[in-house]
N, C-alpha and C positions, 0 to 999 in steps of 0.2 A: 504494500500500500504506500503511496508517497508520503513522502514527510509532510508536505503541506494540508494533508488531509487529516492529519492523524487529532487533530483537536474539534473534526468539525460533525456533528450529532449527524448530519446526513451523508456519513462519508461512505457509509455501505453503498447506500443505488448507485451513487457514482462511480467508486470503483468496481462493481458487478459490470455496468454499464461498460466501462475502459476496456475490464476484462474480455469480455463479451464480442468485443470489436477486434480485439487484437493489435489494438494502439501498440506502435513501438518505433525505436528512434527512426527518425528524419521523414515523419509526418509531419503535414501540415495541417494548421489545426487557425481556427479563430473561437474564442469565446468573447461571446455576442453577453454586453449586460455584464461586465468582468468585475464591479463594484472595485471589492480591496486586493482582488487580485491572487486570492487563494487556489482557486480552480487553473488559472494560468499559470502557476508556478508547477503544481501538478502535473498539468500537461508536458510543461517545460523537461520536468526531470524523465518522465516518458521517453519524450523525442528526441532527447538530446541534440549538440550542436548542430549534428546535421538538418535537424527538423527546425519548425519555425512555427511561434505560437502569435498569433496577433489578440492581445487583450480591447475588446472594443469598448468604451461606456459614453455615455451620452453626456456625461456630468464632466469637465474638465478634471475637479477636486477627485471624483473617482480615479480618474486614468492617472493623475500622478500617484497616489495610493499603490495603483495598481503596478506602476512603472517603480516606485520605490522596493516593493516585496519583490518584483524581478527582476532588482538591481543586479545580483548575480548571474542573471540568465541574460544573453546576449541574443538568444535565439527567442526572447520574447520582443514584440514591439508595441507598445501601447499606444492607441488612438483615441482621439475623442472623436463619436461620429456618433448619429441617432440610427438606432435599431432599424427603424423602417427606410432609411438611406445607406443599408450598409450594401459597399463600394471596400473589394480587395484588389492589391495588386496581384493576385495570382490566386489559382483556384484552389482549392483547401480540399486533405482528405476528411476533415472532420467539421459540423460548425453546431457549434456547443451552446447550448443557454439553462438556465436556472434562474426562479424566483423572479424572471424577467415579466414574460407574460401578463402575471397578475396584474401585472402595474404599467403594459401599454393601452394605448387608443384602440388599436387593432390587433389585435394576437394572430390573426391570419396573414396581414401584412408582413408582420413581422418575419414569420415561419415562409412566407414564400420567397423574401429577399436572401433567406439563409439559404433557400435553396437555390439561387441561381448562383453560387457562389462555393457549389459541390461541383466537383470535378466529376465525369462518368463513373456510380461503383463508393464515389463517398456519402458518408453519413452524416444525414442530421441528428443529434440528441436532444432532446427539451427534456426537463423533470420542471416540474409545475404542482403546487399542493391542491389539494381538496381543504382550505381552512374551517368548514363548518363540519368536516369530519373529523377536526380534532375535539379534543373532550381534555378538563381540567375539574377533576370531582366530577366526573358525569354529564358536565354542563359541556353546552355546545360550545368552542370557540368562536370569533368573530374576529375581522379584522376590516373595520370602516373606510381606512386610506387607502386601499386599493382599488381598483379598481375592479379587478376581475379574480374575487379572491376562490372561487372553486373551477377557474379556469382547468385544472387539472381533468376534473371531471370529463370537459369535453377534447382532450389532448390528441387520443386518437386520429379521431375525427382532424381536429386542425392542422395535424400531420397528412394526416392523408390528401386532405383541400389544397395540402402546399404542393401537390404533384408526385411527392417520393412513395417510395413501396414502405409500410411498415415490415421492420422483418422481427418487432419484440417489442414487446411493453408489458409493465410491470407494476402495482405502486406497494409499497413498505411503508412504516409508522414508526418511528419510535417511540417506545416506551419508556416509564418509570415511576419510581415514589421517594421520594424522600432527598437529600442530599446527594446530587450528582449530577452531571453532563446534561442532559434530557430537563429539571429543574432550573438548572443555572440560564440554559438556552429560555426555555419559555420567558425567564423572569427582564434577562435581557432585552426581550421583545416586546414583550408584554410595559416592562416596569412593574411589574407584578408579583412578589414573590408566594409561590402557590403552597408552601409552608409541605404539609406531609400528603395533600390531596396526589391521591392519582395522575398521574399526568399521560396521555397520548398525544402526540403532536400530531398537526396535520399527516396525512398520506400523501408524498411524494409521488405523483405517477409520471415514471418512465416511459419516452416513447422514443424507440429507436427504428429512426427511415434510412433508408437508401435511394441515391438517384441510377434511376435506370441509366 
């Protein structure tokens, strides 16, 4: 598993996902929605120098975030660019997003620009939650600022509208009670510290395409 995953509560789908694909050096790869740059760094140690990771975010403040965690890695390049104007200099075997979705205008737009942007035979990956399928004590979660927060639920589907083949999808939960990873995450998010309640986090659903 990369180092750069190793602190992060969703790190299983994504490296299932990696695995799954047979990621390995001197892929080309772009994560679309790169925030702090965790999943870029990941990639990075994957592909190594011969490969080439473009970390993309729409926020200026993100991309240097993201360009500072892959200050080590040369084979990453960070950009500031909007989701639905993503524009690569070269075609990519991989184009990657998380927790993006939820929070654009068009989550179709989105996924069809990632796809013109697949070389013949590469892959798109989205993981996307279901937020009203998480539970804290039983209670439904919510999450107001988003936009599209059970986006996940229709991922499939928006995968497949973007033109590629599904060849996998999947969604996982984490779990937990009391002091730990899965608690400390929620409370982060939340501001909420959910004390000894049960905790289930949203479900993450997995969709892996291919372009014909």
């Amino acid at each position: 598993m990369p180092d750069a995953l190793r602190d992060d509560v969703y790190r299983r789908p994504l490296a299932t996902a990696l695995q799954r694909l047979g990621i390995g050096p001197g892929w080309r790869c772009v994560d679309v929605g790169a925030g702090g740059g965790d999943v870029s760094v990941a990639l990075a140690e994957i592909v190594g120098r011969d490969g080439r990771v473009y970390a993309v975010d729409s926020d200026p403040r993100a991309r240097d975030e993201a360009a500072a965690a892959a200050a080590a890695f040369s084979q990453v390049l960070a950009i500031t660019q909007a989701a639905e104007d993503l524009v690569l200099p070269e075609l990519v075997d991989l184009a990657f997003c998380r927790f993006l979705l939820m929070h654009v205008i068009d989550p179709a737009t989105v996924l069809a620009r990632m796809a013109t942007v697949l070389r013949p035979g590469g892959f798109l990956v989205a993981q996307e939650p279901i937020t009203s399928a998480g539970r804290v004590g039983g209670a439904p979660l919510s999450m107001p600022d988003a936009r599209h927060p059970d986006v996940g639920a229709l991922l499939p589907s928006l995968v497949d509208g973007a033109g590629v083949e599904i060849v996998d999808a999947w969604a996982e939960a984490p779990a937990g009670v009391g002091p730990g990873p899965v608690t400390d995450y929620l409370a982060s998010l939340t501001g909420v510290d959910p004390g000894d309640d049960p905790v289930v986090l949203p479900p993450l659903v997995t969709v892996v395409g291919r372009r014909r």
